[in-house]
C-alpha positions as CSV (number, residue, x, y, z in Angstrom):
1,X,42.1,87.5,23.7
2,X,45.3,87.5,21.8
3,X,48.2,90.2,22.2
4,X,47.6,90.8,17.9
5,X,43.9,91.0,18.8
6,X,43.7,93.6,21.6
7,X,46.3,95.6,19.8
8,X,44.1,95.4,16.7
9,X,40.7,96.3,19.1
10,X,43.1,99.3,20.5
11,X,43.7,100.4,17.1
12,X,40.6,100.1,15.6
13,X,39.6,102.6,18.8
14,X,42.2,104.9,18.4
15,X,41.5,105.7,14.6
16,X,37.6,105.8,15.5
17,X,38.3,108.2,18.2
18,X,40.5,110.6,15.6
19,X,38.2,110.7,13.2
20,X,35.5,111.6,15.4
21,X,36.9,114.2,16.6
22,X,38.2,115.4,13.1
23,X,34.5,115.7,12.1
24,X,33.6,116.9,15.3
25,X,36.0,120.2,14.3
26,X,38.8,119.7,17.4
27,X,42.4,121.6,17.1
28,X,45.0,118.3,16.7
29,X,42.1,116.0,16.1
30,X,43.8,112.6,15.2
31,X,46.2,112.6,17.8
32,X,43.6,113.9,20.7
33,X,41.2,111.4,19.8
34,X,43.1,108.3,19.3
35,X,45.0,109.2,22.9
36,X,41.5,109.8,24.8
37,X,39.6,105.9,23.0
38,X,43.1,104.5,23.7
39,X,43.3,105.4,27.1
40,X,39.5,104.4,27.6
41,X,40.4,101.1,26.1
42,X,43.2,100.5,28.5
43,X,41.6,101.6,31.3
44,X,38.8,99.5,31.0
45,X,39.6,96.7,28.7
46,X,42.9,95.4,28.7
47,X,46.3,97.2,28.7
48,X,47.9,97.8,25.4
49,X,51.4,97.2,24.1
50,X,52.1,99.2,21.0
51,X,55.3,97.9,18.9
52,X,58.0,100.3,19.2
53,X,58.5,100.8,15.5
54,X,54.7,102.3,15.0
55,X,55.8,104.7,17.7
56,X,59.0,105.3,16.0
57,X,57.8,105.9,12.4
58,X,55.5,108.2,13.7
59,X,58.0,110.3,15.1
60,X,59.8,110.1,12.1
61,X,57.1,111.4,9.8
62,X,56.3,114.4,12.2
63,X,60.2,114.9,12.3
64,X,60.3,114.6,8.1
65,X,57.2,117.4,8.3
66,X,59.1,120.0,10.4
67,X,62.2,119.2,8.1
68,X,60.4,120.1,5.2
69,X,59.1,123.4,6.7
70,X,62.7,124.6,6.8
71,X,63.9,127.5,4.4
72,X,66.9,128.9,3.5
73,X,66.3,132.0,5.8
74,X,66.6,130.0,9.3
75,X,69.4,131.4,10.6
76,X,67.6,134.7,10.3
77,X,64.2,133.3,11.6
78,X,65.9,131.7,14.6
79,X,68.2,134.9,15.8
80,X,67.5,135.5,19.2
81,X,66.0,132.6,19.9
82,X,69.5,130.9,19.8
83,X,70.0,132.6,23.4
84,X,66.3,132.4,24.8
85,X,66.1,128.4,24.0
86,X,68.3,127.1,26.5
87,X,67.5,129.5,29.0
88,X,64.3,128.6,28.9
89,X,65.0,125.0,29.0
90,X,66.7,125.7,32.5
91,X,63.5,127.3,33.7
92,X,61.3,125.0,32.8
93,X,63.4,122.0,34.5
94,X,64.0,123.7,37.7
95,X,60.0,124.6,38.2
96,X,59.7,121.1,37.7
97,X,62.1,120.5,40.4
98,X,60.3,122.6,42.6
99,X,56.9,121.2,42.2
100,X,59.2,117.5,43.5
101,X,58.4,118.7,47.3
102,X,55.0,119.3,47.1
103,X,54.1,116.5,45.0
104,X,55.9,114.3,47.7
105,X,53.8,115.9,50.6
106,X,50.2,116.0,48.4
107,X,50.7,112.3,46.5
108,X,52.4,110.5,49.5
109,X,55.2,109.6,47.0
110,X,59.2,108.6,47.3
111,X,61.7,111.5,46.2
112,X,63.2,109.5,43.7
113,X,59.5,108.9,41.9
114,X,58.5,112.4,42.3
115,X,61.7,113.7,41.0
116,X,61.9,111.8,37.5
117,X,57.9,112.3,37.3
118,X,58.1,116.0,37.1
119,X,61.3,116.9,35.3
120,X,59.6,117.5,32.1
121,X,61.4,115.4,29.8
122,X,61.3,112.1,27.9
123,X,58.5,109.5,29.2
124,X,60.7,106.6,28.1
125,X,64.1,108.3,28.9
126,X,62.8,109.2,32.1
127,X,61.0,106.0,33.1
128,X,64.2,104.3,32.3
129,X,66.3,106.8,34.7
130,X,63.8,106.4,37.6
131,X,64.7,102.2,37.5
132,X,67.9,102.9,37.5
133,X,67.6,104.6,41.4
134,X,64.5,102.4,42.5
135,X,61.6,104.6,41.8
136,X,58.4,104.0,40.8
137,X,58.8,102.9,37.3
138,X,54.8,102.8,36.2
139,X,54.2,106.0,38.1
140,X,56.5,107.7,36.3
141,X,55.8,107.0,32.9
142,X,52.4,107.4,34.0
143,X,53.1,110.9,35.0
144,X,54.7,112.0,31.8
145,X,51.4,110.5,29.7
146,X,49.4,112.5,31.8
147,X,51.6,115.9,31.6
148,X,51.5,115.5,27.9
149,X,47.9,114.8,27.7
150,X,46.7,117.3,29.8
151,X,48.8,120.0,27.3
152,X,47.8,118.7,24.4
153,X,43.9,118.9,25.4
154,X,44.0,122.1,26.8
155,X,46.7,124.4,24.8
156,X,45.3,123.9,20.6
157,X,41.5,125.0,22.0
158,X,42.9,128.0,24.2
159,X,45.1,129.5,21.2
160,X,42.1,128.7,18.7
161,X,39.5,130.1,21.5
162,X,41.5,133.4,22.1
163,X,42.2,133.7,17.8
164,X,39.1,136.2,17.8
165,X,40.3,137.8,14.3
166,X,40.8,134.2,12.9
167,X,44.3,134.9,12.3
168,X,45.4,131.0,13.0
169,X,43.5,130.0,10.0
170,X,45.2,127.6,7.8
171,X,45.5,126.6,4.5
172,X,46.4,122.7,4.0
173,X,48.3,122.1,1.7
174,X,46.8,118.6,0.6
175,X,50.6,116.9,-0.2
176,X,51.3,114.3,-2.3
177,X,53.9,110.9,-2.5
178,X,56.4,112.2,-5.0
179,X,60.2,111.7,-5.6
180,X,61.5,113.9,-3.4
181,X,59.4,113.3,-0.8
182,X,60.3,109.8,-1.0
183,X,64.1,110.7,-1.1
184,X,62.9,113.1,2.3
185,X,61.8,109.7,4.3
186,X,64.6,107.8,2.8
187,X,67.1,110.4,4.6
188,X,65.0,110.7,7.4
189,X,65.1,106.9,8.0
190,X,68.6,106.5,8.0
191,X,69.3,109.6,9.8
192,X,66.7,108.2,12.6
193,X,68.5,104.9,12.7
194,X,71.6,106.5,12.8
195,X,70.8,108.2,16.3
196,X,69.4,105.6,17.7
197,X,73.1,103.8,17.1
198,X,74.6,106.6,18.4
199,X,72.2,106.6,21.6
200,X,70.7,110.1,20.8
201,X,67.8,110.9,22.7
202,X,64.7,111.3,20.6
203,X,66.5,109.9,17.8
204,X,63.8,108.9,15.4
205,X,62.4,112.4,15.9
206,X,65.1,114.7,16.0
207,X,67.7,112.8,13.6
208,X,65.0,112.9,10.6
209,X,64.1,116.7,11.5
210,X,67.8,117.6,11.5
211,X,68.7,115.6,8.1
212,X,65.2,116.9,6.3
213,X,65.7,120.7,7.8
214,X,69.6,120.3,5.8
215,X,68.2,119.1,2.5
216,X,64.9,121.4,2.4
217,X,67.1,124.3,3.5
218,X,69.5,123.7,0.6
219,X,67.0,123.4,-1.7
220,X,67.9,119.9,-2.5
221,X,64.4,118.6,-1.7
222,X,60.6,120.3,-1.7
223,X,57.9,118.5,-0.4
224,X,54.9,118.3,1.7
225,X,54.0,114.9,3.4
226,X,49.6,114.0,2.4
227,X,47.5,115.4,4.7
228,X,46.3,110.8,5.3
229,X,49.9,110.5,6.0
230,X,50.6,113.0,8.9
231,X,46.9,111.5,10.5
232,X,48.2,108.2,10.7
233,X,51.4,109.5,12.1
234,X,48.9,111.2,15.2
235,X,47.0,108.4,15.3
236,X,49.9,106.1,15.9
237,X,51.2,108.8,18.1
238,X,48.1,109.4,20.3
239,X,47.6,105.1,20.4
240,X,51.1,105.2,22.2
241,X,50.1,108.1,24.8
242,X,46.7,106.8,25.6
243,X,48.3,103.0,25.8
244,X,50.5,104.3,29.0
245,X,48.0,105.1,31.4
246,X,47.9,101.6,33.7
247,X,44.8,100.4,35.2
248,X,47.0,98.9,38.0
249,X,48.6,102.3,38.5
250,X,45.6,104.6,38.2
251,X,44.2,102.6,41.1
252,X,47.3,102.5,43.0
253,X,47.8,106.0,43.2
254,X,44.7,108.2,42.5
255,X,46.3,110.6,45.1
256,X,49.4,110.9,43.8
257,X,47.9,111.6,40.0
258,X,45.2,113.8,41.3
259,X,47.6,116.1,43.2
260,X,50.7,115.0,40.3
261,X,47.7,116.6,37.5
262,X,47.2,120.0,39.6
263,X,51.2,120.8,40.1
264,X,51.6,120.0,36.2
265,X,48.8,122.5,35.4
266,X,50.5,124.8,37.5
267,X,54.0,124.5,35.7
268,X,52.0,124.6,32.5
269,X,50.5,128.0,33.5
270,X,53.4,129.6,34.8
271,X,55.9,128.7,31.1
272,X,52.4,130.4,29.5
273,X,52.6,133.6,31.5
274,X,56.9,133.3,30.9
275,X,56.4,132.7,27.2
276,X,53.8,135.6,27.0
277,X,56.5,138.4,28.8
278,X,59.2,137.3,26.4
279,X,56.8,137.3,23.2
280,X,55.5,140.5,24.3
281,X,59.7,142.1,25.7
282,X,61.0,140.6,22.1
283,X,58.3,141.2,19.9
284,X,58.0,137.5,18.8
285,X,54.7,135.7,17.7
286,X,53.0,134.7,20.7
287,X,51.7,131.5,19.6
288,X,55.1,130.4,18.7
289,X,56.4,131.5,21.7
290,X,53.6,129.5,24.0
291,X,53.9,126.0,22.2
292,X,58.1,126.7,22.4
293,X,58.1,126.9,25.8
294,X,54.9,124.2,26.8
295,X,55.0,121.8,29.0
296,X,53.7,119.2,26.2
297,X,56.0,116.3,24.1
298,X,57.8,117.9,21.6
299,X,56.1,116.0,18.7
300,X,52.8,117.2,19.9
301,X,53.9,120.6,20.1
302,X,55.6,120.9,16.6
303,X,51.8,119.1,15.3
304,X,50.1,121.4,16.9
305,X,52.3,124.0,15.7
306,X,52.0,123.4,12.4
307,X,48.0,122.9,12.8
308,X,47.9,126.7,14.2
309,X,50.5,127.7,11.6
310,X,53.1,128.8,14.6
311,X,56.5,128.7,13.1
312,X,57.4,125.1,13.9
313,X,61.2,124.7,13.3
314,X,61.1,127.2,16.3
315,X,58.7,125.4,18.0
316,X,60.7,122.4,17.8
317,X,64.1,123.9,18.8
318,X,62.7,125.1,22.2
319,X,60.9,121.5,22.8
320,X,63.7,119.6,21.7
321,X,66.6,121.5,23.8
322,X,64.2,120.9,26.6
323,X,63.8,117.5,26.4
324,X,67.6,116.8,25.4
325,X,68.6,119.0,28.6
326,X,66.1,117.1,30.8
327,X,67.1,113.9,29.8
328,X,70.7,114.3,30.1
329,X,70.8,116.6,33.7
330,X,67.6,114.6,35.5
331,X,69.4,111.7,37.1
332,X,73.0,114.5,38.1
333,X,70.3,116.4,39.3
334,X,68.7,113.7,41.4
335,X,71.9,112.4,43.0
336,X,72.6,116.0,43.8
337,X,69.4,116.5,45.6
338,X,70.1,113.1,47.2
339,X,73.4,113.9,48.3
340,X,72.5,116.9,49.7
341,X,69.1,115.4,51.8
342,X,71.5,113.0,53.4
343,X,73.9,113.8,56.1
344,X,77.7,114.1,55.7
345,X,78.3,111.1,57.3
346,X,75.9,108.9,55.3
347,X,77.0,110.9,52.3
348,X,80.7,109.2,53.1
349,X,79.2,106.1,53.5
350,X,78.0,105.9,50.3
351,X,80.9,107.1,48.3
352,X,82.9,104.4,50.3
353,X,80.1,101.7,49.3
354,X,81.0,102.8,45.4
């Protein structure tokens, strides 16, 4: 079978699976069923590479959709969280930390590997850090796939199960392809290739968020992106998930994933209880509070805020200073725990070898 062909089959899959479960009624349908049939296929068929660019353009229509949620009244909206986001950043980053040691005793891994596989961060910009100081590469990425996964199954159905009064019930707006919609993507595509250039992490998501939010908070552009479109977007999203759980590496290290899955529930449970105390110290919308502080990606999150009708500019400011704070601290943080494990005198050694 041809590279065009499988990717094709895994598409084909992936947009089956999301639209199953869209009729089957499931919280972030598109996305959760196109990552569960892409994950299937590449775990039993053949492994799939999806183009970068699908993966990018996805991010930047979810990005342009948060944009476009933005109002005038932000700075009011965002108040207090402007002191809570990086705080909770830090938090979430150090329980990952923790969790390195026992993941190294339960999953029979290297330090380095653990390390980058449970700072909750970037899959790529992590999997990328964790070559750099010889660590598992495929575990890793592997890891962050399965963190996100394993969020973005379990959180929509648990804020939908415990909505007993049906407060999370949503309107759609069904959206349409007009002018200023199409001047929103225009500024959202240039603002996404501009941070790439400029090596921002997250670019094609966060550059089109942060150009969008500017224009709809001005008032320069109102739009809402077609209900087909933002499915594709998942779809695309959900493809590129499921695509990076290996077959070589699920078989490789069933211990290490079994055990790496248990600690990751536990981080995820212990940001729920956190985010709960400060909704319920602060007064803030629980919801909003939950999906700001997850474990999950931050385009999941915002989706999945915006399916529950969470405020997801919020949302997104609490993922995204995660992630950004993650990527950039991980590998300081990993030469400082390295440092520290060896001795002073192989600590002098190595300084003298740089």
């Amino acid at each position: 079978m041809t590279a065009t062909a499988n990717l094709l089959l895994a598409i084909t899959a992936a947009a089956v699976g999301g639209g199953l479960a869209q009729a089957a009624g499931l919280p972030l349908a598109w996305l959760v069923g196109a990552a569960v049939m892409t994950a299937v296929y590449s775990l039993t068929v053949a492994p799939v590479a999806v183009p970068r660019p699908a993966y990018r353009l996805a991010q930047l229509v979810v990005g342009t959709s948060v944009g476009l949620t933005v109002s005038s009244d932000i700075a009011e909206r965002i108040g207090w969280h402007i002191a809570a986001i990086p705080v909770g950043a830090c938090v979430s980053i150090a329980i990952g930390m923790l969790l390195t040691g026992p993941l190294v005793r339960l999953g029979a891994v290297d330090r380095a590997t653990a390390h980058f596989a449970m700072v909750p961060a970037g899959i790529s910009e992590m999997a990328d850090l964790a070559g750099r100081h010889g660590a598992d590469v495929g575990a890793v990425a592997t890891f962050h796939a399965m963190r996100v996964m394993l969020v973005v199954f379990l959180l929509p159905p648990l804020i939908f199960a415990f909505d007993q009064d049906g407060i999370l019930s949503v309107t759609r707006d069904p959206g349409a392809f007009t002018l200023s919609l199409a001047t929103a993507l225009g500024c959202a595509l240039a603002a996404g290739w501009g941070g790439s250039r400029l090596g921002l992490a997250s670019a094609w998501f966060l550059g089109p968020m942060a150009a969008v939010a500017v224009l709809s908070g001005t008032g320069l552009v109102a739009a809402t992106e077609p209900q087909g479109l933002l499915a594709a977007a998942q779809i695309a999203l959900g493809l590129s998930l499921g695509a990076r759980l290996k077959r070589d590496t699920v078989r490789r290290l069933p211990r290490a994933l079994a055990a790496g899955a248990v600690l990751m529930l536990v981080h995820a449970l212990v940001m729920g209880a956190l985010a709960l105390a400060l909704a319920l110290l602060a007064g803030a919308e629980p919801v909003t509070m939950v999906l700001g502080l997850a474990t999950g990606g931050s385009a999941e999150m915002v989706l999945t805020a915006r399916a529950v009708g969470a405020d997801a500019a919020i949302v997104a400011a609490y993922q995204l200073s995660r992630g950004l704070l993650g990527n950039a601290f991980a590998e300081r943080l990993h030469r400082r725990r390295a440092g520290q494990a060896a001795g002073p005198q192989e600590r002098t050694k190595r300084d003298d070898d740089y």
